[in-house]
C-alpha angles and dihedrals in degrees: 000000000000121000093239091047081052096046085049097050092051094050100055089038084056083047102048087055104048097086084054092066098015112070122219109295088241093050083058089055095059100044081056107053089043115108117236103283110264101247111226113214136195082262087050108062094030097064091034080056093047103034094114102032116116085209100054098123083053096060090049091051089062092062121086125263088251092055094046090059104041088057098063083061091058125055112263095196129040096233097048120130096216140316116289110270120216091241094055123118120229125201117204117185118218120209125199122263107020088052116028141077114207102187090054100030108224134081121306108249082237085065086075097043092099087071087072108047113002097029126248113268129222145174113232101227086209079073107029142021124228093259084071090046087054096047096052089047099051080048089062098043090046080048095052098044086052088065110039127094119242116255091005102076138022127247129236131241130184120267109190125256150258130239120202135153121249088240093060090068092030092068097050111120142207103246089210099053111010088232115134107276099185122052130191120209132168110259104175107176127229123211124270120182098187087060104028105246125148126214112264132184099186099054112120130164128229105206142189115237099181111083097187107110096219089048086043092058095052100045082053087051089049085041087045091056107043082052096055097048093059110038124123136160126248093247097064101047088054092050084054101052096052 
């Protein structure tokens, strides 16, 4: 064979080859313009399973140490910016009357008791200010008096809010046996018409990972506390920024 006939053999063989390894220029197209796939992890689907569930803290009760803590390392929702960072500050609102108590002035011990079965929600002030949180909450409050019947039950009004960093509950302990009793995880919530529920970003859950009830009642009186100490009303901290 001729060079030139060899040359010309090899060229349409490579050629005749090239569409088995190659895909279909507009299924390349495709596999470009795709966003890296969203990877779902153990945290993930648990709190997607649970994310309605009134008994969510419960169900993480029922997982391992082990388990509780390795899941404030993973995202626990698909829109979340990022997992909660120990040196992150949270913002929790506080409304009149569910949790205030107004002879003693200070919150109710019962203004602590989502921390044990829903979860206690928080904004994370990396992804939001306190004029959002205040926002969200006098949403809420507007929500709930639209609902209520006049002279049955009571409206809400805004309290103020408290400001506390994730390793401050972190860092709360079991007495009986010295293992983490308060986990933070990245709740971002995603929005949700039929119930009312806008997307936010912010949103994070302080939860109880002892299910014991002598040990429960003594991480909501920690939680109570650090609460206390750092609760202010809205009013004050724009006074302060002026």
């Amino acid at each position: 064979m001729k060079i030139w006939q060899w040359l010309r053999s090899l060229v349409i063989g490579s050629s005749s080859n090239w569409g088995k390894w190659m895909p279909p220029r507009s299924k390349q197209l495709d596999i470009d313009q795709a966003g890296p796939p969203t990877a779902s992890t153990d945290c993930q689907n648990f709190f997607e399973l649970h994310r309605f569930n009134s008994e969510r803290c419960v169900a993480l009760q029922a997982q391992d140490e082990a388990t509780q803590i390795l899941w404030e390392s993973q995202r626990a929702s698909r829109i979340s910016p990022g997992v909660v960072k120990d040196d992150e500050i949270l913002c929790r609102h506080w409304l009149n009357p569910i949790h205030w108590d107004s002879e003693n002035n200070q919150l109710k011990p019962t203004a602590i008791s989502d921390i044990s079965r829903l979860g206690f929600s928080v904004n994370r002030l990396a992804y939001t200010d306190l004029a959002g949180v205040k926002e969200k909450a006098e949403d809420r409050v507007r929500q709930h008096n639209e609902r209520i019947d006049a002279g049955v039950d009571e409206p809400r009004t805004l309290i103020g809010y408290s400001n506390f960093a994730a390793s401050q509950v972190r860092t709360l302990t079991s007495e009986a046996s010295g293992r983490r009793a308060v986990g933070v995880y990245d709740t971002a919530t995603e929005a949700n018409a039929e119930k009312k529920i806008k997307q936010d970003t912010s949103h994070a859950d302080v939860c109880q990972l002892i299910g014991d009830k002598k040990e429960a009642r003594r991480i909501r009186n920690d939680m109570w506390r650090i609460m206390n100490a750092s609760l202010q009303s809205f009013e004050d901290a724009t006074s302060a920024s002026v």
